[in-house]
N, C-alpha and C positions, 0 to 999 in steps of 0.2 A: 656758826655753832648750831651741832642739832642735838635738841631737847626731848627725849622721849620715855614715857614711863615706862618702870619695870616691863610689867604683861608685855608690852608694843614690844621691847627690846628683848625679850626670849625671842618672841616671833620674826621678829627681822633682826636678826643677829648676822646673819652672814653679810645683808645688805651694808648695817651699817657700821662691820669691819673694815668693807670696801670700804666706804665713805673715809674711813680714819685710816685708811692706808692713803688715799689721794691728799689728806691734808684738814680736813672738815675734825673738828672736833665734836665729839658724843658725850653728851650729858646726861648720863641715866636717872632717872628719880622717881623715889617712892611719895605716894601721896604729895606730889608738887614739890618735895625737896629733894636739892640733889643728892644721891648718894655713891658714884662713882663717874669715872669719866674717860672715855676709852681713847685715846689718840695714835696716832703712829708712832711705830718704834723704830722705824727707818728714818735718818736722818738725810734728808734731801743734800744733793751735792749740787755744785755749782756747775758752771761750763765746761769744760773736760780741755785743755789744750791741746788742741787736735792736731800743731804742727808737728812737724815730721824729725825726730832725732837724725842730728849729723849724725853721729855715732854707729848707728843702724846703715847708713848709706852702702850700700855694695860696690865693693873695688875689684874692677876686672882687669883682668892682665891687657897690659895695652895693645896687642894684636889680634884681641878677641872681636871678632864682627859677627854679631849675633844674627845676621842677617846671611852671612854664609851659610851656603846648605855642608852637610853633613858627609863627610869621609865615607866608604863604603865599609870600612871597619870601624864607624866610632857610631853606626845601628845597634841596637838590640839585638842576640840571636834571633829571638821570635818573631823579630817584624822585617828579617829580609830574606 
């Protein structure tokens, strides 16, 4: 937790928005008492499940050999 009076915190205000975006809670105060408190408003997320959807999987026609080169008519006009 960071604790900083009024004056300090006009002055480092953009500092310690950072601070309260990474997780650090801001405790502003006038004359030694608190009088507001600035924290994140983004709610931290968890690990992301990063395996792969079957669902998504791509189904090729089963005579498709991606490794064969390419017909002279299955080019691009502009690249033959």
């Amino acid at each position: 937790m960071i604790t900083v009076e009024m004056h300090e915190a006009q002055i480092r205000f953009a500092e310690l928005v950072k601070d309260a975006s990474r997780g650090d809670e801001v405790v502003i105060c006038e004359d030694g008492k608190p009088v507001a408190r600035l924290s994140s408003a983004v709610v931290p997320r968890g690990r992301r499940n990063l395996e792969p959807d079957p669902a998504l999987r791509p189904i090729l026609a089963p005579s498709y050999d991606p490794a064969e080169p390419l017909a002279e008519d299955e080019w691009p006009r502009d690249c033959r």
